[in-house]
N, C-alpha and C positions, 0 to 999 in steps of 0.2 A: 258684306265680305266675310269669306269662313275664317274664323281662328284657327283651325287644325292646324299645325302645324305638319309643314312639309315633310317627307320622305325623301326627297330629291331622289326617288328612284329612276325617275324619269332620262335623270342626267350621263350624257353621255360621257364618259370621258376619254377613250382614245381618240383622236384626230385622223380622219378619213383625207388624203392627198390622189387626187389624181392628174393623170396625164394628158396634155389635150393635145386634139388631134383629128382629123377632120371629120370623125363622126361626132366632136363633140364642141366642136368651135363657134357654131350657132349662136345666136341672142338665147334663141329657144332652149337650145340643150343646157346649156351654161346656164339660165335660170332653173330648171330642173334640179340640174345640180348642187348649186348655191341653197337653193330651197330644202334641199335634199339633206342638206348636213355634209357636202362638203368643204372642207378647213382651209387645203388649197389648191393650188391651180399652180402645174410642174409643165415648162417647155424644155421638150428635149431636144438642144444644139446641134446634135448630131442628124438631125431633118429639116433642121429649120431656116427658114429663109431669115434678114433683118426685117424686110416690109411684109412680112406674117407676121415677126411677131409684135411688132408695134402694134401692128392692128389687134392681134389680140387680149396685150397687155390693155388698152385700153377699151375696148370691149367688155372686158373682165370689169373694170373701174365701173362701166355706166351700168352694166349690171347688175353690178354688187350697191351700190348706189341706190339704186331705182328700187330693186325690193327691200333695202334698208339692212343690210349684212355684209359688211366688207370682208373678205378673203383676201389670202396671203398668195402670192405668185411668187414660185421659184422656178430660175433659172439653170439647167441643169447644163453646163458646159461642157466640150466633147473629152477634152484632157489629151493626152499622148496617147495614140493608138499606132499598130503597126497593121497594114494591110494590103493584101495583093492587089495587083494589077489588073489590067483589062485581060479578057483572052477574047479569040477570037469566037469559041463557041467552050462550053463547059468541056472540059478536059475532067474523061472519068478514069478514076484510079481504082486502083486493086491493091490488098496483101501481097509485098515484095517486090512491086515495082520500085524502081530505083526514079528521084523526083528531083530536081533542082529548083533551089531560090536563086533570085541574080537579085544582086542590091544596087546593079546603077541602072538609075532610072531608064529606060527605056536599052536595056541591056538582054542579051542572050546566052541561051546556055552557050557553053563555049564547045560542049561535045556535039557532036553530027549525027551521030547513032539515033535511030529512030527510038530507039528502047528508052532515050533517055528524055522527058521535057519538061520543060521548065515555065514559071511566072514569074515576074518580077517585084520587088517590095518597095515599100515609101520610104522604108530605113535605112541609110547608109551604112552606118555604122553597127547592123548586124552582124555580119560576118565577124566582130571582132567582140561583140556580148555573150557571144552562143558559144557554147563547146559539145563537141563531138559526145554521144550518148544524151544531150539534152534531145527532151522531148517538144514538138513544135505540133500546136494541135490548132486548127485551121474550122472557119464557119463557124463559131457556136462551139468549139470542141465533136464537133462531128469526123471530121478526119482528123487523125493522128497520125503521127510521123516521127523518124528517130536521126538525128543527124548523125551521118557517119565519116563526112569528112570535110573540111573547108579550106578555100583558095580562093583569092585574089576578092576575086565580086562574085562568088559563088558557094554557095553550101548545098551539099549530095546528103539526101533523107532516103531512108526506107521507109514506104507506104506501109504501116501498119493495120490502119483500115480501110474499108472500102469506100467509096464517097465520090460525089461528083462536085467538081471545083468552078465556082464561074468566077465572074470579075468583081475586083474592091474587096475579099471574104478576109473578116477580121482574123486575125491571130494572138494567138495566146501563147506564152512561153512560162508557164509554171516551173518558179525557181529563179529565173534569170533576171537577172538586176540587168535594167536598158540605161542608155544615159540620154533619153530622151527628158526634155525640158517638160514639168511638172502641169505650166502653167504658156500655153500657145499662142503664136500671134493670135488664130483663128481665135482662141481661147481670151485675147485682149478687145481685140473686136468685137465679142459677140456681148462683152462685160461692157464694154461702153456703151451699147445698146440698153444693156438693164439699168445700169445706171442713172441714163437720157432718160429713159422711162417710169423710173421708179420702183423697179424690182425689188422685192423683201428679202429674198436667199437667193444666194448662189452658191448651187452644187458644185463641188471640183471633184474632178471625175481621176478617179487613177491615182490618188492620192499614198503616197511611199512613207513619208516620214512628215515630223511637224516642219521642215522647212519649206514644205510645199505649200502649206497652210500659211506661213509668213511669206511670202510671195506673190499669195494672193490678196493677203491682209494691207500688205504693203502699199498694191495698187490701188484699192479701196481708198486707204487714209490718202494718198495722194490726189485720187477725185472726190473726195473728200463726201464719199458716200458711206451713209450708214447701215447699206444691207449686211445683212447676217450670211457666216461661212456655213456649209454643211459640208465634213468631210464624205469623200466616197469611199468606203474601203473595199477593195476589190481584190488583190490579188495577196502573195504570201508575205511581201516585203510590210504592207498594212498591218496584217496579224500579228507578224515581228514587233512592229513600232506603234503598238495600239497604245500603250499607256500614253506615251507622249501625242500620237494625233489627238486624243482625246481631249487631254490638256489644252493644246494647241488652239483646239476647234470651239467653234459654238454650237455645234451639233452634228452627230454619225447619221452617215447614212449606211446599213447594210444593206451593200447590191447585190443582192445574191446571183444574179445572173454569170459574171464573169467570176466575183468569187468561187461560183460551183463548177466553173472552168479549171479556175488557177488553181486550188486546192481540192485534194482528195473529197469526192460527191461524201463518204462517211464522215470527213470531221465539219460538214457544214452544220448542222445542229448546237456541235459544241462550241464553233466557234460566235454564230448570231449569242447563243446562249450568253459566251465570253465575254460580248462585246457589247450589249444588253447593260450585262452586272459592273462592267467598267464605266458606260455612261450613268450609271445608278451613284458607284463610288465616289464620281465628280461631279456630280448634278448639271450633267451635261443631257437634251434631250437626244433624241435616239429612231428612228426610223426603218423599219422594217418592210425591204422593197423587193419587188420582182418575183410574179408568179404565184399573187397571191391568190387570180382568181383565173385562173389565165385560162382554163378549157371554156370559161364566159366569153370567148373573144368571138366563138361562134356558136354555142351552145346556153340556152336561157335557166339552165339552172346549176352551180358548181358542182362536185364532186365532192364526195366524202371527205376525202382527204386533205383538200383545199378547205373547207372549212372546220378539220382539224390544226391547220396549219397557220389560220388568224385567229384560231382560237390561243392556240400556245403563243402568236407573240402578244395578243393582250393580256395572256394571263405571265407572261413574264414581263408586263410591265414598262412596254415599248410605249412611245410617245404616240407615235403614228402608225400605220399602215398604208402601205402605197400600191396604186394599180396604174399599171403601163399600159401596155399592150387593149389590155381591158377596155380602155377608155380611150384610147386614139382611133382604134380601127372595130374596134368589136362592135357586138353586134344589140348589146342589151348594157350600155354603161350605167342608165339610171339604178337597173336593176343589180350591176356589182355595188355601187355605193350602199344600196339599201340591205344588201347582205352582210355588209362590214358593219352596217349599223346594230344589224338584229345582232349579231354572233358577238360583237362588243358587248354591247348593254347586257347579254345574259351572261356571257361570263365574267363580268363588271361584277352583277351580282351576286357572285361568291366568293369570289375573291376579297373576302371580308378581314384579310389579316394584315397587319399592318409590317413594313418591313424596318430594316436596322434606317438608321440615318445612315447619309453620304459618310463613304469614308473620308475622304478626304476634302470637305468643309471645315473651315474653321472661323472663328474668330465669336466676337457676340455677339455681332449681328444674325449669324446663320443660327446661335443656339436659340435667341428669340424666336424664331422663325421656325425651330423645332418645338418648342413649346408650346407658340401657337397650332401646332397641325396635333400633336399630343392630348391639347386639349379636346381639339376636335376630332379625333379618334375616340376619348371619352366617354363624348357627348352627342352619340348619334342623332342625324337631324338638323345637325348644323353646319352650317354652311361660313366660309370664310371671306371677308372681303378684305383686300388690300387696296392702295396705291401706288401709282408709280407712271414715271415720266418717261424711263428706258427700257423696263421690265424687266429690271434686275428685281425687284421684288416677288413680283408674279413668278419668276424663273425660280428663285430660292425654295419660295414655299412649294411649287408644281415637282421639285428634286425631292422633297421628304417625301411625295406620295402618301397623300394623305387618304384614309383609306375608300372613305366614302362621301364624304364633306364636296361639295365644286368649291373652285377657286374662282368668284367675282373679283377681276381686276378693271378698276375705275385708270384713265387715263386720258389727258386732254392732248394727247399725238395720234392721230392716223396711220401713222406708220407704226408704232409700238403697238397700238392695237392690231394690225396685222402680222406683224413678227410674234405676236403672243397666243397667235391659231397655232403653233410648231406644241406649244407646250400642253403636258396631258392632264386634265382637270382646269384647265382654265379658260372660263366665258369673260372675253374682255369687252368693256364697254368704255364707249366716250361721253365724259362731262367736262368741263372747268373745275380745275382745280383752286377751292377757293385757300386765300391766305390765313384764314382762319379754321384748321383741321377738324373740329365739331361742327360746324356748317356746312364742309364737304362731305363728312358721314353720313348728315342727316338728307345731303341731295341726294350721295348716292344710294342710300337704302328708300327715298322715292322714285331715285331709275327704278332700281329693283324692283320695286312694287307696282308702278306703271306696266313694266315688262311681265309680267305675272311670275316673278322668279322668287318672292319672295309673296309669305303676305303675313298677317296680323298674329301672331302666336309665336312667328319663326324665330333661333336665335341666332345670331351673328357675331361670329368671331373675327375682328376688327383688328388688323396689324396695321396699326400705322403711326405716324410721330403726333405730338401734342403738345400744345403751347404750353412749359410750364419755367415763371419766373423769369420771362423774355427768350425763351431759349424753348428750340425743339429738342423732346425727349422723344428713345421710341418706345411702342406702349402695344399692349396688346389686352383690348376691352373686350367685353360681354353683352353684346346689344339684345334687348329682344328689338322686335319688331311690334310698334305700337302704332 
């Protein structure tokens, strides 16, 4: 066996999340993937049946299984949405047509004039959110529209751009506070299914303020499930209340997709940037979503731009990277995974500076935990092991971002080991945890060394408690690897 000690160059550490979907829902593809390096497997609510996704939650399990690498599945829930009705055939608009919403359900414009037509929305209580000069932007922000006046179940827009309208086309209302409910029936049904199942995360989509986040937390402790929240933040009222969803949450997701709807397309930069450096502050992890790879949906190799664009959020420090579209329908998903791989690992590799600790961590526990990553900023080469039973430890140390060190987190939960795919630098493994803390070090640096992840020369920096005088202390050791 070589003594060299490691490099760990090898080591990835941002977490690769994709989305499944029927190009990618296979035994076959789903090992590709899994094989491939990625972290986790994201079902999006908003297409999904309940008996798809059982089937492919557990699919996912035999898989992950069978080649010996458990992945994390998150369920990404639809949230409050507002969207038009059926037409009978697409209804095309122009600059200055004059356009009506009717908000009771199966309702008509009230005017008879040919000039004037109308679609109906799922919101009742629009007419009374919206005020006159708000902007209403329709499909993806593709049509825009200006309200100019409202009455009864009815609000009058000027067509500001051109666009053809068909049936169900989401909308957007940048600015407007809705008093649509956070957290849906649809949205309670589809958690019971994860739950039944055994889902790691649940997305909650449209997320406004931290009350939304206890509401969902709520229903959680009540089924007395332990999957982990990721807030969505999407639209301006999230921006507003980022300090607290932060707090709130167990981890941001930034959706850029409707966020680059609901807010001005220029301050999207500064606000992922924003919202980044606040999950940094609380050592909360952080996700970076939508359109990362996205002309790969039908084209086999990305765009310049697009892989300047996963370049800046690993080099600012994002937990993860996520692909949608990419990986449901496209046309080359092995091949987006293995781009996020390469474009990571290299600029992994310069990013050699270390940044401040969390601001707002406190106590001794978290300074230990800075100490230990300190040391191993030092001491290039070395690598960190912890333990832990909920991966609050693992979580701690992965929030100082330690600069080049991985984070080996030992754990005898299956589920903690899949909840601890979300965090950035950390390869979690499962053993038994033994009662005596220098017996469980010495197993788990033989995982380690079975796994080819460590070997005879390497040094390990060791956070964890130690029997001393009947009593656990916490400690942070200096192993080599003998």
């Amino acid at each position: 066996m070589s003594t060299t000690p490691h490099t760990f160059a090898e080591f990835r550490r941002t977490k690769i999340i994709f989305t499944l979907g029927p190009a990618t829902e296979s035994e076959e593809m789903l090992e590709k993937l899994i094989v491939g390096g990625a972290d986790i497997a994201r079902l999006n609510m908003a297409h999904a049946t309940h008996d798809w996704c059982r089937a492919v939650i557990r699919r996912i399990r035999a898989v992950s299984a069978r080649v010996g690498r458990e992945i994390a599945i998150m369920m990404d829930i639809k949230g409050p949405e507002i969207r038009t009705g059926d037409v009978a055939q697409p209804i095309r608009l122009e600059p200055g047509q004059t356009f009506d919403f009717t908000v009771r359900p199966g309702g008509t414009s009230q005017e008879s004039s040919e000039e004037i037509r109308s679609v109906d929305v799922n919101y009742r209580d629009l007419v009374n959110d919206i005020k006159i000069g708000d902007t209403v932007l329709v499909d993806n922000g593709l049509i825009r529209l200006e309200v100019l006046e409202k009455k009864d179940a009815r609000i009058r827009c000027r067509v500001l751009t051109q666009g053809e309208l068909k049936s169900r086309r989401h909308i957007n209302l940048p600015g407007v506070k809705v008093n649509l409910p956070s957290f849906t029936e649809k949205d309670r049904a589809d958690t019971l299914v994860a739950i039944d199942e055994g889902v790691d995360f649940i997305a909650l989509s449209f997320v406004r303020e931290a009350a939304d986040i206890e509401t969902l937390r709520e229903f959680l402790r009540q089924q007395k499930s332990p999957a982990r929240i990721i807030a969505k933040i999407e639209d301006q009222s999230a921006i507003t209340n980022l300090d607290e969803i932060v707090r709130a949450t167990d981890s941001l997701m930034v959706a850029r997709g409707d966020l680059g709807i609901e807010c001005p397309f220029e301050e999207l930069p500064s606000i992922q940037r924003r919202a980044v450096q606040c999950c940094l502050d609380y050592g909360k992890s952080v996700i970076i979503a939508t359109h990362m790879l996205e002309s790969m949906i039908t084209q086999p190799m990305p765009t310049r731009a697009e892989i300047t664009d996963v370049a800046n959020a690993v080099h600012e420090r994002a937990d993860c990277v996520m692909l949608s579209g990419e990986t449901t329908v496209g046309r080359y998903p092995i091949e987006c995974v293995g781009i996020l791989e390469k474009v990571a690992r290299r600029v992994e590799s310069e990013d050699l500076t270390s940044l401040p600790d969390p601001a707002h961590l406190r106590g001794d526990k978290h300074r230990l935990l800075a100490a230990a990553v300190h040391l191993a900023n030092e001491m290039p080469g070395t690598a960190l092991l912890t333990f832990t039973r909920r991966g609050y430890m693992a979580e701690g140390i992965a929030a100082m971002r330690p600069v080049s060190a991985p984070i080996f987190a030992m754990t005898n939960s299956i589920e903690t080991l899949r909840q601890m795919r979300i965090l950035r630098s950390v390869e979690p493994y499962m053993m038994p945890l033994e009662s005596d803390p220098n017996d469980t070090i010495e197993k788990a640096i033989s995982v380690l060394v079975r796994a080819g992840r460590v070997r005879i020369g390497d040094k390990l920096i060791v956070v964890t408690d130690i029997l001393s005088h009947d009593r656990l202390v916490d400690s942070i050791q200096l192993r080599p690897v003998r």
